[in-house]
C-alpha positions in Angstrom: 213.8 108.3 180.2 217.3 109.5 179.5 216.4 110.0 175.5 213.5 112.1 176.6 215.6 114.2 178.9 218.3 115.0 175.9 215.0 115.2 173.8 214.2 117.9 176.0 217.4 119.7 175.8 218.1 119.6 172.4 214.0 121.7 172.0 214.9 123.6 174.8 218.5 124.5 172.6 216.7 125.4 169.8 214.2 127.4 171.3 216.6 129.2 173.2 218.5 130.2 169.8 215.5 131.1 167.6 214.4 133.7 170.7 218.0 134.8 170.2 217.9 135.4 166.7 214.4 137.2 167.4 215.9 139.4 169.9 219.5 140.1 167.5 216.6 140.7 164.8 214.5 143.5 166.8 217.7 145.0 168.0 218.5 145.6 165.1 215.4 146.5 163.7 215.2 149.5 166.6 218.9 150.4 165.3 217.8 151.0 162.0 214.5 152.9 162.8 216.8 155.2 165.2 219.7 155.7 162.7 217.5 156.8 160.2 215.5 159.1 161.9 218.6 160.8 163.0 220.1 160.8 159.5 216.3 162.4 158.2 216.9 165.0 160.7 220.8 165.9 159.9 219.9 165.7 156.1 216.4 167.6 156.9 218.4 170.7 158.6 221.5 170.6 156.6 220.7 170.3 153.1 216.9 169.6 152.2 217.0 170.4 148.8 219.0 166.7 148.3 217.1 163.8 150.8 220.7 161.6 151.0 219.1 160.0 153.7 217.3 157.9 151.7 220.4 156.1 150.5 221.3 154.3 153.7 217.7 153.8 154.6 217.5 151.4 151.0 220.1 150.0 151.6 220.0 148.7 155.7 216.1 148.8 154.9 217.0 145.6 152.3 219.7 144.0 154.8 216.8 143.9 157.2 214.4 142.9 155.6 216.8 139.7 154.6 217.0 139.4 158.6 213.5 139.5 158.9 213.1 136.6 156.0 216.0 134.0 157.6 214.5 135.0 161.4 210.9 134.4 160.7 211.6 131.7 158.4 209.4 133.8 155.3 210.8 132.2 152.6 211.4 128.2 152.7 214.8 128.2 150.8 216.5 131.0 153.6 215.0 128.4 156.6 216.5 125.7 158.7 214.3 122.6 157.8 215.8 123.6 154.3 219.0 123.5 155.4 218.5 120.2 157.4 217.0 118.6 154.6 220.0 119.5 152.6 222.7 118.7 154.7 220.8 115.3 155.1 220.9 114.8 151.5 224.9 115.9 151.0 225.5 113.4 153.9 223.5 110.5 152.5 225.4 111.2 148.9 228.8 111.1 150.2 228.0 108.3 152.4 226.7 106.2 149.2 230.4 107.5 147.8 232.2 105.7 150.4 230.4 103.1 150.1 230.8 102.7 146.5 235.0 103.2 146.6 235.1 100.9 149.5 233.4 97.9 147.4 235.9 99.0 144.4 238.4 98.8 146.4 237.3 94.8 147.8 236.2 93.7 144.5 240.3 94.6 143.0 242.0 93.0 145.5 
């Protein structure tokens, strides 16, 4: 009863931060459409013969669009079940490591 209960929790955690992340994502997502469509119209009435605009729009357009791909998990190397399966793996290595120096050190004395 008690596992299912922490069970629970720990689903309800990580729900709770992925809605969080979706929310951080679309904020800034509406920042970036705003920004930019202010920036059109300062470049658009100031000097249209240059379109500088298009500068900052590249370059936030790619830093959201890397938000997008960790958020929405798009690419399996940016998500979290990569990043569990990894730390797993670093964990069970160094653990083998202690292991391994901790016979060493038995077998010498």
């Amino acid at each position: 009863m008690m596992e299912n209960k922490f069970e629970d929790q720990e689903r309800y955690d990580r729900a709770k931060k992925q809605v969080e992340e979706i929310k951080g994502f679309y904020g800034n997502l509406v920042s970036y459409a705003g920004t930019i469509v202010l920036l059109m119209v300062i470049n658009l009435l100031t000097s249209p013969g240059y379109l500088w605009f298009l500068w900052p729009m590249l370059g936030w357009g790619v830093g959201v669009l890397i938000h997008a791909v960790k958020v929405f998990n798009l690419l399996p190397f940016f998500g979290k079940d990569w990043e569990e399966r990894k730390l797993r793996k670093f964990m069970e290595q160094e653990e083998v490591k202690q292991n391994k120096k901790w016979n060493y050190k038995h077998i010498i004395k």
